[in-house]
C-alpha positions in Angstrom: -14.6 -44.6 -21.9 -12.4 -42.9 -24.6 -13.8 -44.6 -27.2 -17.5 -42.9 -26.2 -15.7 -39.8 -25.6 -14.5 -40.0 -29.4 -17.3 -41.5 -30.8 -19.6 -38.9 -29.6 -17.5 -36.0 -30.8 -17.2 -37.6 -34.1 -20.8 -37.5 -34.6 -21.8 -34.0 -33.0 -19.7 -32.5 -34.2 -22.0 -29.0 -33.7 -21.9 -29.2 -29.4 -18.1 -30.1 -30.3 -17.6 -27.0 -32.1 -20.0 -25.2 -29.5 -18.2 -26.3 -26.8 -14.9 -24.8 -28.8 -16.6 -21.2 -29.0 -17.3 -21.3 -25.6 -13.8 -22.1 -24.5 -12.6 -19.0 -26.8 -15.4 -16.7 -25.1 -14.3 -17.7 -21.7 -10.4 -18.1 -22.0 -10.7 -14.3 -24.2 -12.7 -12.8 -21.0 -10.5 -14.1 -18.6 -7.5 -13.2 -20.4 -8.7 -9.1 -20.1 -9.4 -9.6 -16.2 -6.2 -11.9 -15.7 -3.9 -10.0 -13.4 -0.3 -8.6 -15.3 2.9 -8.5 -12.9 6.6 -8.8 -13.5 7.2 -12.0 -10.8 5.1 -14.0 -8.5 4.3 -13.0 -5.5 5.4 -15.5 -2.7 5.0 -13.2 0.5 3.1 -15.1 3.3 -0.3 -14.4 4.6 0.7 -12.2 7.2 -0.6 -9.3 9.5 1.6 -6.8 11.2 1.6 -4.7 14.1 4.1 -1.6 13.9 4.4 0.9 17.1 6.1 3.9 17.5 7.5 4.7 20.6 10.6 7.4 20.3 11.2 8.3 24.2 12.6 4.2 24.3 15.4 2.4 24.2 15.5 -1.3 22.7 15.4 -3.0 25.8 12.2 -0.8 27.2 10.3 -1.2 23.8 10.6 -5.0 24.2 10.0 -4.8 28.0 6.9 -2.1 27.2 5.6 -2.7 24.3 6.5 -5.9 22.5 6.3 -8.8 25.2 2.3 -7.4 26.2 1.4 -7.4 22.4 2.8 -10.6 21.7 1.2 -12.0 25.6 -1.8 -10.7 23.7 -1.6 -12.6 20.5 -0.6 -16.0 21.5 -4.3 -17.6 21.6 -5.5 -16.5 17.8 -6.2 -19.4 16.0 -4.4 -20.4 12.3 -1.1 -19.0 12.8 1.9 -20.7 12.2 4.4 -17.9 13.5 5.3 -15.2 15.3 8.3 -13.0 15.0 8.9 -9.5 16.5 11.8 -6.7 16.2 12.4 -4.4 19.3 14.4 -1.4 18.5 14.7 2.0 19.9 11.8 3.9 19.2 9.8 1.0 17.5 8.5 -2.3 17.8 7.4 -4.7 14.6 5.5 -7.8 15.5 4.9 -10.4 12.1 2.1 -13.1 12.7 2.3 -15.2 9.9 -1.3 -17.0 9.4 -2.2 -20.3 7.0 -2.9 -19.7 3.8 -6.4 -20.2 3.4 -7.2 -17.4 5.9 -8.8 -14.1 4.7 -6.0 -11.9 5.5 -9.4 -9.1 6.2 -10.4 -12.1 9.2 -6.9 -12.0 10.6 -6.7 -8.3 10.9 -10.2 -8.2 12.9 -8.7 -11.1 15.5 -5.3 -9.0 15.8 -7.2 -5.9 16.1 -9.3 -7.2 18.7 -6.7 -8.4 20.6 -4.5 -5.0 20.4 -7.4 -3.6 22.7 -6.4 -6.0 25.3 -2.5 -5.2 24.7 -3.4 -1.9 24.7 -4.6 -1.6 28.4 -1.2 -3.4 29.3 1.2 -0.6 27.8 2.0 2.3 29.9 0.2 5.4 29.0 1.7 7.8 26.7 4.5 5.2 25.4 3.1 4.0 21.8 -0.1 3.6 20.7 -0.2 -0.1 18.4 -1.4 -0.2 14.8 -1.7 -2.6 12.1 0.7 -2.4 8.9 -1.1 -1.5 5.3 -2.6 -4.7 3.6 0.2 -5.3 1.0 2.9 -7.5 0.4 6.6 -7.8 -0.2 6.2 -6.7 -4.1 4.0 -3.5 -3.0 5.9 -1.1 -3.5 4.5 -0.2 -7.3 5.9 3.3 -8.0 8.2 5.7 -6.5 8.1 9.7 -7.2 10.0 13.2 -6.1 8.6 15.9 -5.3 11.0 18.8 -6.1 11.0 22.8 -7.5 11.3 23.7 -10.9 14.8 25.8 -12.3 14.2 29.5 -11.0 12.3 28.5 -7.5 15.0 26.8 -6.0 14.2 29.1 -3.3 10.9 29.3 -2.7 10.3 26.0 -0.8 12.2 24.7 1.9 12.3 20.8 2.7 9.4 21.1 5.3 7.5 23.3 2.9 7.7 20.4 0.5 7.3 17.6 3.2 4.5 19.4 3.9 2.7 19.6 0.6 3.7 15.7 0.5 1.2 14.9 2.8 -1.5 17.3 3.1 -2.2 17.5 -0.6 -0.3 14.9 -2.4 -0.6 11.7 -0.5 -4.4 12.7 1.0 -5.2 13.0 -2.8 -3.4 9.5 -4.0 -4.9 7.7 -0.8 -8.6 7.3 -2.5 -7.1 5.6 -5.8 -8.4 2.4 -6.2 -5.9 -0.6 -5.3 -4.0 1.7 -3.1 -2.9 0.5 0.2 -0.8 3.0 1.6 1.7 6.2 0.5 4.9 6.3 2.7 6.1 9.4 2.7 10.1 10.2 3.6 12.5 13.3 3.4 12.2 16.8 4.1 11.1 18.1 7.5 8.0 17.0 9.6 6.3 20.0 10.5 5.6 20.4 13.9 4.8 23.5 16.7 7.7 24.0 19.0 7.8 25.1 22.9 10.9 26.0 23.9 9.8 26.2 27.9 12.4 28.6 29.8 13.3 27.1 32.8 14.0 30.3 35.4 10.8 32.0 34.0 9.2 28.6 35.0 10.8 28.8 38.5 10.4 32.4 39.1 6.3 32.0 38.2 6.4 28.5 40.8 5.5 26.7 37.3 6.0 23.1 36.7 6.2 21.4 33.1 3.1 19.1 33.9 1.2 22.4 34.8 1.9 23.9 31.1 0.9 20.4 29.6 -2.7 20.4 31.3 -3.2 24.4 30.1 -2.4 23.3 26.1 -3.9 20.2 26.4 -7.3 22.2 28.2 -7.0 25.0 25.9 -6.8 23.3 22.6 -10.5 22.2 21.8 -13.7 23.4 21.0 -17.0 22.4 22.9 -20.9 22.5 22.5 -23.2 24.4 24.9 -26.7 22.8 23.8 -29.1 26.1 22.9 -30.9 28.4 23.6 -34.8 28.2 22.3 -36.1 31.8 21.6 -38.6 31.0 20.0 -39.4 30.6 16.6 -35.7 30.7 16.4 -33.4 28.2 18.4 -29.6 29.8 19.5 -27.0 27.1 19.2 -23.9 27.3 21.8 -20.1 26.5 20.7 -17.0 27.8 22.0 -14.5 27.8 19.8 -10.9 27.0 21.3 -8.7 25.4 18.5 -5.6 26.8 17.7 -4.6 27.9 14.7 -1.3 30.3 15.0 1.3 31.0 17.0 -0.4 33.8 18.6 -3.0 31.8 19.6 -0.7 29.6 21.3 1.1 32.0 23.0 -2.6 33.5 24.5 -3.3 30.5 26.6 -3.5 30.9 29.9 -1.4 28.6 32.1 -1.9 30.1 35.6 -2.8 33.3 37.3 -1.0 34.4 40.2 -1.6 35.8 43.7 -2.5 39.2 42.5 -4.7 37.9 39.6 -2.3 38.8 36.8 -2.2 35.8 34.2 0.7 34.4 33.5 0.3 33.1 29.3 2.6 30.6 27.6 4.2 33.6 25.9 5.8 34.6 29.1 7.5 31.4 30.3 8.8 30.0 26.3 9.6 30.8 23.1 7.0 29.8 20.1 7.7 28.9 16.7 8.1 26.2 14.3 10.1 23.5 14.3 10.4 19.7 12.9 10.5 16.1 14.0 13.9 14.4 14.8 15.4 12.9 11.3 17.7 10.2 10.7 18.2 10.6 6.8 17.8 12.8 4.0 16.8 13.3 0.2 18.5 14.3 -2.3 17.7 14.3 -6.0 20.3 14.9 -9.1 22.5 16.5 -6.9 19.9 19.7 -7.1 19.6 20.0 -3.2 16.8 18.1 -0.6 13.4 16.9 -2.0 11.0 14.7 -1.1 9.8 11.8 -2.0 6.6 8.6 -1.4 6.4 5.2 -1.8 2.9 3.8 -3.4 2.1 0.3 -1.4 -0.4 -1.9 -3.5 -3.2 -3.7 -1.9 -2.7 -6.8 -1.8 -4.4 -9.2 -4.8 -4.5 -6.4 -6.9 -3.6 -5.9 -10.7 -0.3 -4.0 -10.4 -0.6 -3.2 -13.8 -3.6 -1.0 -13.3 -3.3 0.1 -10.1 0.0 1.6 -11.8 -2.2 3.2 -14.5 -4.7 4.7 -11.8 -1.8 6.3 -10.2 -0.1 7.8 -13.2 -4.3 9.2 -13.8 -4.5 10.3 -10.4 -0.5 12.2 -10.3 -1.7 14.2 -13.7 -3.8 15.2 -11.9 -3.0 16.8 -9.2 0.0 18.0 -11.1 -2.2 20.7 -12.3 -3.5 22.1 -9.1 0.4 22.0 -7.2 1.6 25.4 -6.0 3.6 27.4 -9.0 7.2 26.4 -9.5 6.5 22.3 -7.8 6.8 19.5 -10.0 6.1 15.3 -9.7 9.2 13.5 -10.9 8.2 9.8 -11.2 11.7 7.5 -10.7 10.6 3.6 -10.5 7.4 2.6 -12.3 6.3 -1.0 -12.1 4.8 -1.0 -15.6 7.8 -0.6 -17.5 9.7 -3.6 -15.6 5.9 -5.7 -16.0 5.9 -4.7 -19.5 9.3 -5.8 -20.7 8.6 -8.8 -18.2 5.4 -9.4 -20.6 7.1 -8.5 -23.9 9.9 -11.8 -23.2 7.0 -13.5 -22.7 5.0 -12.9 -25.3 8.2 -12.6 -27.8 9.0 -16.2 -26.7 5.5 -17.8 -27.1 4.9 -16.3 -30.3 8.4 -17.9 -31.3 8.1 -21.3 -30.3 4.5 -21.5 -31.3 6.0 -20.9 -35.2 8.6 -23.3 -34.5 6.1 -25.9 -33.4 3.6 -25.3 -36.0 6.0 -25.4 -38.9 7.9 -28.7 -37.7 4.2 -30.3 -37.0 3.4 -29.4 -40.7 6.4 -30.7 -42.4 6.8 -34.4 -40.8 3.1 -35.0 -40.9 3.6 -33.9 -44.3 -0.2 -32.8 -44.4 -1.0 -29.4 -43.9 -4.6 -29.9 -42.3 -3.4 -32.4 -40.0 -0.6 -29.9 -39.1 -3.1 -27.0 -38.5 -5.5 -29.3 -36.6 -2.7 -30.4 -34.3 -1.3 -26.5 -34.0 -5.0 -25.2 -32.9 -4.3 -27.3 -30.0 -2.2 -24.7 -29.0 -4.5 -21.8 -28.4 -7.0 -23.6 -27.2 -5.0 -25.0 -24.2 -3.7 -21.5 -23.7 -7.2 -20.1 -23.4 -7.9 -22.8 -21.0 -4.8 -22.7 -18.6 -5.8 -18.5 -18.4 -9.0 -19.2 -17.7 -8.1 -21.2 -14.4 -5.7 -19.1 -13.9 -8.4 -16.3 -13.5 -10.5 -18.7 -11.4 -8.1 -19.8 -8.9 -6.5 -16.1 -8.7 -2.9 -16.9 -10.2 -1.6 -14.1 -11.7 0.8 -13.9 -15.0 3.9 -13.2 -15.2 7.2 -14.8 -16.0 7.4 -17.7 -14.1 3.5 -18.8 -15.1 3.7 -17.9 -18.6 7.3 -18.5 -19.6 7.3 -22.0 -18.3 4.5 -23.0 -20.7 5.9 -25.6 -23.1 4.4 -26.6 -26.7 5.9 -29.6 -27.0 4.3 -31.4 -24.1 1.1 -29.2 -25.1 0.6 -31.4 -28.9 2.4 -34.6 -27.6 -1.6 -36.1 -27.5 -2.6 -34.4 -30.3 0.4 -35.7 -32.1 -0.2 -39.1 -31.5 -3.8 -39.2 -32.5 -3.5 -37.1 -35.3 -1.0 -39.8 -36.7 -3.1 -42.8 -35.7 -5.8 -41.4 -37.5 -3.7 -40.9 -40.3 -2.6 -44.3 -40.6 
C-alpha cells in the first residue's frame, strides 16, 4: 500500500503539488479564524443557577430556596454532578453536564425546570436565574470608572455607580462575544421610605396597607378609545413615578372625614442605597467604580477584547464632563506575550532544525525538502485545530516538536539518497 501511495506521487506529480496548494489555502484560512488565548480553557460544561435572597439566613436559603431547586433538577438527563452553596442572602447551584452537550440545550432543561422550583419557593424570598454563559477564564478585561483632576467633587460614588449601569454597561452589553458586565463599588441607587411609626399608629395605618398604595399607584394603564368619528380618542392613565414628589402624592388611605392621608404624611422620602459589603478604591484617589467583562463562552478572546476596547472609545466620548474609563487588566496583552513565546520559540527551533537537517545530509535540496515538512504539518495541525474548535495558545502551540515532525521525512529523504 505504501509503495502505491509513492508510486503514484512520483508520477503525478501535478495533483501532488495541487494537493500541496490546497493544504496552504486551507491551513492559511484557518490560521486567520483559529481562536488566540493565553491558556486552555478546561472549565466544565456547566449551567448555574444563582438566587438572591437578602432577608435569609444560611440555613433558610438552603431550607427555601436551595433544596426545592435542586428537588427540581434531579431528573435532567446528561449530568454528571450537582453541587450547591447556601449562604446568607444567596444560593449557587452548579450542574455539571457531559461534554458533548450543547451548553444552549442544558440551559432550556434547567430553565424549564426552574418554573417548577419556582412555584415551590415562598413568595417574595428570591426569584431563580441562570448564570451568564462563560467560563472560568471569562473574565477578559477589567476597567474604573473614576473623575478627572479638578472634579473630584462633582460625582459621588452612587452618581458614578449609577452611570456604570445605565450608560456604560447597557452600551457594552450589545458587543459581540459579550456575555455579561458585573458591575461592583459605589452605591446602588435606590428610593428610600423611612415609614414613621406613631404617624402610622395615630392614622390606624399598617405597613402592608402603605405596600398595596405604592404597589397600586405605581403603573400606568389603557382605557381602550373612544371612536369620534373620523378620529378615534385613545385612553391611558398615566401613574408611573418619576420624583420624589410624586411619591410623596400617593394616596394611602382616607379617613373618616374624607381627608387623605398621602405617603408624605406618615415617612420621610429621599434617596438612599443598597446594603454594601465592600468598597473601591483606585490609586489612593478616593471611591470609584469599576466592571468585569464576562466572555461568552467559545469565543475568540482576542477579538472580543478588541470589540471592547472599540466599543469603550466609544462611549468615552459621550460620558458626562470631568468622567473618565481607566482600563486596569486587558487580556490581550497577557495573550499577546503568551503568543509572542510562542511564536519566538517556533521560529527558533525551526532554524535550528533546518540548519542541522542541511549540514549532515550534506545536500542542501534534500535539506530544504525535509525542512518544508515543517510548515506544511503546521498548516495541517491548525487546520484541525479550527475544525475540531481547539483554540491556540501555549500549551497547543508550545508543545509542538520539530524533531518528531521530520523523523519520517528524515528517513526517506536518506533512503532515497542512498
Amino acid at each position: 500500500m505504501l509503495d502505491k501511495i509513492i508510486h503514484y506521487s512520483i508520477k503525478h506529480k501535478l495533483v501532488i503539488g495541487f494537493f500541496t496548494l490546497v493544504l496552504i489555502a486551507w491551513g492559511s484560512y484557518s490560521l486567520t479564524q483559529l481562536p488566540i488565548d493565553a491558556v486552555p480553557d478546561i472549565t466544565n460544561n456547566q449551567v448555574q443557577v444563582i438566587t438572591q435572597a437578602p432577608t435569609l439566613g444560611a440555613q433558610e436559603v438552603e431550607q427555601f430556596i436551595t433544596a426545592p431547586i435542586e428537588l427540581a433538577l434531579s431528573n435532567i438527563a446528561n449530568v454528571i454532578e450537582k453541587r450547591s452553596i447556601s449562604r446568607s442572602g444567596i444560593s449557587v447551584i452548579t450542574i455539571v453536564f457531559k461534554d458533548n452537550v450543547d451548553v444552549y440545550w442544558a440551559r432550556q432543561q434547567v430553565g424549564e425546570k426552574l418554573k417548577e422550583a419556582e412555584a415551590q419557593i415562598p413568595k417574595g424570598l428570591g426569584e431563580p436565574t441562570l448564570a451568564p454563559i462563560t467560563t472560568g477564564l471569562g473574565e477578559i478585561y477589567h476597567y474604573v470608572i473614576h473623575t478627572k483632576p479638578g472634579f473630584e467633587g462633582k460625582y459621588s460614588p452612587t452618581d458614578l455607580r449609577t452611570i456604570q449601569d445605565w450608560i456604560v454597561r447597557r452600551q457594552l452589553l450589545g458587543t459581540p462575544g459579550v456575555a455579561d458586565v458585573a458591575s461592583f463599588g459605589g452605591y446602588l441607587k435606590q428610593y428610600e421610605i423611612a415609614l414613621d411609626p406613631d404617624k402610622l399608629r395615630s392614622y390606624d395605618l399598617s405597613i402592608g396597607e402603605v405596600f398595596a398604595a405604592l404597589k397600586k399607584n405605581n403603573q400606568n394603564t389603557g382605557g381602550a378609545y373612544i371612536d369620534k368619528k373620523p378620529n378615534a380618542w385613545f385612553i391611558r392613565s398615566e401613574g408611573l413615578v418619576g420624583s420624589l414628589e410624586d411619591i410623596g402624592k400617593i394616596v394611602v388611605k382616607n379617613t373618616s372625614t374624607g381627608i387623605p392621608v398621602l405617603v408624605r404624611d406618615i415617612a420621610s422620602i429621599g434617596f438612599g442605597y443598597a446594603n454594601r459589603f465592600g468598597a473601591m478604591t483606585y490609586n489612593n484617589e478616593g471611591e470609584v467604580v469599576g466592571a468585569i467583562v464576562l466572555m461568552l463562552k467559545g469565543e475568540n478572546s482576542n477579538a472580543v477584547v478588541n470589540r471592547v476596547k472599540e466599543r469603550i472609545a466609544q462611549i468615552q466620548k459621550n460620558l458626562p464632563e470631568g468622567l473618565e474609563i481607566d482600563t486596569f487588566l486587558d487580556r490581550s496583552k497577557l495573550v499577546g506575550r503568551a503568543i509572542g513565546t510562542v511564536e519566538k520559540n517556533l521560529i527558533e527551533g525551526a532554524v535550528i532544525v533546518i540548519v542541522v537537517l542541511v549540514l549532515f545530509l550534506g545536500n542542501l535540496r534534500a535539506g530544504l525538502v525535509v525542512a518544508s515538512v515543517i510548515p506544511l504539518a503546521m498548516l495541517f495541525a491548525v487546520s484541525l485545530m479550527h475544525v475540531f474548535g481547539v483554540s491556540g495558545n501555549l500549551m497547543s502551540l508550545g508543545a509542538i516538536d520539530f524533531g518528531l515532525i521530520v523523523d519520517g521525512a528524515v528517513i526517506i529523504v536518506e533512503a532515497t539518497m542512498h
